[in-house]
C-alpha positions as CSV (number, residue, x, y, z in Angstrom):
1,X,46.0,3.7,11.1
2,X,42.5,4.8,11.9
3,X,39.7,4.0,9.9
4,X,36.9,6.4,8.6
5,X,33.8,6.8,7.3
6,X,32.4,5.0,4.3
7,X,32.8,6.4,1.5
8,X,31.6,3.8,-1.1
9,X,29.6,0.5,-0.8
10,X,29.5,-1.7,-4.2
11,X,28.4,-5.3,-4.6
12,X,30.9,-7.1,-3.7
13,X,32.9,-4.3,-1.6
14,X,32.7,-1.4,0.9
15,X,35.6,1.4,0.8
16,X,36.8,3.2,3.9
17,X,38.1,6.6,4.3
18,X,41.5,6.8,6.4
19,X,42.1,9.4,8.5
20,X,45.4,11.9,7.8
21,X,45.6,9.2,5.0
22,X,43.8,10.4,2.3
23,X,45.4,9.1,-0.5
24,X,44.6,5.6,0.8
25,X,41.7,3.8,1.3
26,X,40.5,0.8,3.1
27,X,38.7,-2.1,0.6
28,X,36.5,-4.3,3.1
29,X,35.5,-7.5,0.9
30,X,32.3,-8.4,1.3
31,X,30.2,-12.1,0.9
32,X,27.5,-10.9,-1.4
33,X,27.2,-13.0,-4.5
34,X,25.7,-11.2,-7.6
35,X,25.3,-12.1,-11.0
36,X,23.1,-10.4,-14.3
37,X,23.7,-6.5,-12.8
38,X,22.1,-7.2,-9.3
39,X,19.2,-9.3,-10.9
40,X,20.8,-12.5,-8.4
41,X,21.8,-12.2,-5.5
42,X,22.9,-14.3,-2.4
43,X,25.1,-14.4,0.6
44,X,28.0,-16.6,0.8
45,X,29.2,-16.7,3.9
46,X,33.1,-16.3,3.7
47,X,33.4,-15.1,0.1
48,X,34.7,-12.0,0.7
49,X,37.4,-13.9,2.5
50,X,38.3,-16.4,-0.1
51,X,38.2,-13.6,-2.3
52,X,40.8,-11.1,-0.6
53,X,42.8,-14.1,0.1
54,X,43.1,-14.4,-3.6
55,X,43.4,-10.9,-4.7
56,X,46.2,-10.7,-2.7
57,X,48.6,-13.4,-3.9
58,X,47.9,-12.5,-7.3
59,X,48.5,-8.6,-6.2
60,X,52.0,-10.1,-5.2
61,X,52.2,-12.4,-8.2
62,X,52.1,-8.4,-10.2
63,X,54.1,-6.7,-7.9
64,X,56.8,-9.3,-8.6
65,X,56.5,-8.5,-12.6
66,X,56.8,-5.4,-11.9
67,X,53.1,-4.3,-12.7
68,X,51.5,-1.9,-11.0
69,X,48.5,-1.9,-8.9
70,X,46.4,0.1,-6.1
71,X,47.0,-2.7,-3.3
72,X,49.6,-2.1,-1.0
73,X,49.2,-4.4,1.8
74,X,46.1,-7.2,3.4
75,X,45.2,-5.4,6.9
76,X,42.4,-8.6,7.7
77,X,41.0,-11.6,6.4
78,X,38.1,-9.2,5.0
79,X,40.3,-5.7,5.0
80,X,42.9,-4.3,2.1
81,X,44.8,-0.8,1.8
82,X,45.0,0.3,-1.4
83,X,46.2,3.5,-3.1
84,X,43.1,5.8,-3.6
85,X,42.4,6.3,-7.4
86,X,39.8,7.8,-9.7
87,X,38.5,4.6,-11.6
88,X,38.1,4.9,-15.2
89,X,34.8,3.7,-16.0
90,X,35.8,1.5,-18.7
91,X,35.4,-2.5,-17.7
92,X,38.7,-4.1,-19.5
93,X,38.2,-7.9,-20.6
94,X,40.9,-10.2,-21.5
95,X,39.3,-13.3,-23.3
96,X,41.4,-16.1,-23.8
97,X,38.9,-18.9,-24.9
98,X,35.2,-18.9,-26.1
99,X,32.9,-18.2,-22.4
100,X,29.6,-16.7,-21.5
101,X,28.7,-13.8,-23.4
102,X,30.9,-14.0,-26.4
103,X,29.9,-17.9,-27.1
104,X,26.2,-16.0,-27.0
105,X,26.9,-13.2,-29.0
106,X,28.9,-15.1,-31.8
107,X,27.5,-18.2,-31.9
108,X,30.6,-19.9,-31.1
109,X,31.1,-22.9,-28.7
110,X,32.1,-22.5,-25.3
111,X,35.2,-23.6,-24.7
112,X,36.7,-22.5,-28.0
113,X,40.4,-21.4,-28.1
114,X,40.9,-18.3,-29.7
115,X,43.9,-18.1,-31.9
116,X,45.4,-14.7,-29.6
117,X,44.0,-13.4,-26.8
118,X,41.6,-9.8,-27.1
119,X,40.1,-7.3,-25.3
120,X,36.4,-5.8,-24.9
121,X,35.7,-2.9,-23.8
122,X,32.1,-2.6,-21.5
123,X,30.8,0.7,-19.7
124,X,31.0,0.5,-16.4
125,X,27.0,1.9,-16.0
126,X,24.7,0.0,-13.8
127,X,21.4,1.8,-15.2
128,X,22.4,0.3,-18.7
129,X,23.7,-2.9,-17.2
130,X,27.4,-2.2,-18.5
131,X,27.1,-2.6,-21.9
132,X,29.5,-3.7,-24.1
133,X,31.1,-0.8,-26.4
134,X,33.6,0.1,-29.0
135,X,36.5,2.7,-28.9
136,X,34.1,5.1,-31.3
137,X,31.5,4.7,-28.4
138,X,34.0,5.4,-25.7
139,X,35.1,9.0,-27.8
140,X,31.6,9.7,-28.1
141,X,30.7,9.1,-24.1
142,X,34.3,10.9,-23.3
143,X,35.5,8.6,-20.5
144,X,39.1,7.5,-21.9
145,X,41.5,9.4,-24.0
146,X,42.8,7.3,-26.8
147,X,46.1,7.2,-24.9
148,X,44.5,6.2,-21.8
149,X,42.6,3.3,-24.0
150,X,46.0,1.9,-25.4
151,X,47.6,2.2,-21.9
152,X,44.5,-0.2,-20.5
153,X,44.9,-2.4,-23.7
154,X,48.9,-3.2,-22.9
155,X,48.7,-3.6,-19.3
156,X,45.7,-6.1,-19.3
157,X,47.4,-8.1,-22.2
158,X,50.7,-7.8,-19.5
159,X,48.1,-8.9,-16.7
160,X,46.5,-11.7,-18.5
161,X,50.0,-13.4,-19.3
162,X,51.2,-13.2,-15.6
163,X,48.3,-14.2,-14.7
164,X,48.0,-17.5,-17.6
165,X,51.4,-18.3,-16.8
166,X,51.3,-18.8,-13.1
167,X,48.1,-20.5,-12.2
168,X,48.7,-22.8,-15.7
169,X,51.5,-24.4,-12.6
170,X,48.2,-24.6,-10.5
171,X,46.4,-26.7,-12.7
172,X,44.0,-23.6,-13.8
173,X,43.0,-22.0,-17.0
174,X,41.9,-18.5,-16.9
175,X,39.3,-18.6,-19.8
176,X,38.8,-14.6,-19.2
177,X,39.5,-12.1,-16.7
178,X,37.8,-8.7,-16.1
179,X,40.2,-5.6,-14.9
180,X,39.2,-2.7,-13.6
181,X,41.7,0.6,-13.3
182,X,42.4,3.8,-12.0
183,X,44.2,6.7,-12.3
184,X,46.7,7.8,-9.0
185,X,46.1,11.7,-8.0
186,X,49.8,12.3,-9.8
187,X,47.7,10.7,-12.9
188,X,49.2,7.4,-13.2
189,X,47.2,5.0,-14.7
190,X,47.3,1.7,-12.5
191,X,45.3,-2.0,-11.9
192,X,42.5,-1.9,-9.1
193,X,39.7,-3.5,-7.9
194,X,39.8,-7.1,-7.2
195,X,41.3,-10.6,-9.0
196,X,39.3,-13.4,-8.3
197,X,36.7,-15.9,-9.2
198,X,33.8,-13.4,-9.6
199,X,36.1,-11.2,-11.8
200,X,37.4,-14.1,-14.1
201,X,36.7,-17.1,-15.2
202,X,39.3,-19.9,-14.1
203,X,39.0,-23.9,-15.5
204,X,40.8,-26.8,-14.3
205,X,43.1,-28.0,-16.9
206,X,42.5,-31.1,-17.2
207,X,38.9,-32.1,-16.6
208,X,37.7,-28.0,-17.5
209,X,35.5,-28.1,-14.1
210,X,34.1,-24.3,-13.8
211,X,36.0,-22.6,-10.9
212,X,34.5,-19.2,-10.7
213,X,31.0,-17.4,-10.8
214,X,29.5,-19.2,-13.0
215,X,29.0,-22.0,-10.7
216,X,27.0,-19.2,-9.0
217,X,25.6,-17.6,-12.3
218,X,24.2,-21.1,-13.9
219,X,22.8,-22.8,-10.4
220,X,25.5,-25.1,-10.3
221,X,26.2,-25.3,-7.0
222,X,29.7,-25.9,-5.1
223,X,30.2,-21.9,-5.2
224,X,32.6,-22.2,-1.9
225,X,33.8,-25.0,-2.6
226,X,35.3,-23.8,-6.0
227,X,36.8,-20.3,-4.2
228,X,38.6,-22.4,-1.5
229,X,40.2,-24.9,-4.1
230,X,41.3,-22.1,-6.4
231,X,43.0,-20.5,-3.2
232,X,44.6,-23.9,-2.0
233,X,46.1,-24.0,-5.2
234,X,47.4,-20.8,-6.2
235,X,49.1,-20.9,-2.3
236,X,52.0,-22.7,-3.2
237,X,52.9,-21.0,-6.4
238,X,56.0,-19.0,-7.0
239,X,55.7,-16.3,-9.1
């Protein structure tokens, strides 16, 4: 397998071209730390390692359900091949209790169970900081079909319980999650990006100690510390 050029660079990743591969690409995690659309920003170093660590035994956790998702297989301890998809640009969140922006938005407080889990719906649009829409939005800016939308809507709900049920025998809540998807060149519609503490929001279940980002977001310091704990846990559990 031969690596090519680059062919995207994000925050938190780069993406590689593979040559006489092309419907595969190469995911190189990287340890930038960002937070309020680029406003913060920091380098962690060993992040991006943590962080494919973690992608992937969750990848395997869905693969085991039975849901499926760009990865295929962890080439490095910074290096993933994934299948090569068009990514909607539809941000998919599963909220599970009262965190960040909702507890802001609604005047709720943090930490508040909600009585079933929902998804929001947030363009994925860096110039107007990925703002939160609603399915009349998303017909008007023509990025999903309302098939597509009810398709993202099931498998995050599918996602989210995999995903609740199997760190809960970790010790960790996931508060929220943010999914990201794409659509295969045969036009199936499958999970990508990354799962991991900058994309979700994971609490210990007993004492609620932040896990994620937002030790990062709100100055609280112990960033690494938090990634490498979530990752010692998670290790031993069978899907």
């Amino acid at each position: 397998m031969e690596k090519g050029h680059m062919i995207y660079e994000g925050k938190a990743k780069r993406v590689y071209e593979v040559i006489h591969s092309p419907e595969t690409v190469i995911v190189e995690y990287k340890d930038d730390a960002t937070a309020f659309n680029g406003a913060k920003h920091a380098s962690l170093e060993g992040k991006g390692v943590l962080n494919l660590a973690i992608s992937t035994i969750i990848f395997e956790w869905l693969k085991q359900a039975g849901i499926a998702s760009h990865y295929i297989r962890t080439l490095s301890d910074r290096e993933m091949l994934v299948r090569r998809v068009e990514i909607v640009p539809l941000e998919v969140v599963v909220r599970n209790r009262v965190a960040g922006s909702l507890a802001k938005r609604l005047g709720i407080a943090e930490g508040v169970t909600l009585t079933e889990p929902f998804v929001e719906w947030y363009y994925k649009n860096d110039d107007l900081g990925d703002p939160l829409v609603t399915e009349a939005h998303i017909r008007v800016l023509g990025v999903a079909t309302p098939e597509i939308l009810a398709s993202l809507e099931t498998q995050a709900q599918k996602i989210n319980q995999v995903l609740r049920t199997n760190l809960h025998k970790a010790g960790i809540e996931l508060v929220d999650a943010k999914f990201e998807f794409g659509l295969t060149q045969d036009g199936t519609l499958i999970l990508a990006d990354e799962i991991s503490p900058d994309t979700c929001r994971f609490w210990d279940t007993s004492t609620e100690e932040k896990l994620d980002k937002d030790r990062f977001r709100r100055d609280l310091g112990g960033v690494m510390e938090a990634y490498q704990e979530i990752l010692r846990r998670i290790k031993g559990v069978q899907a």
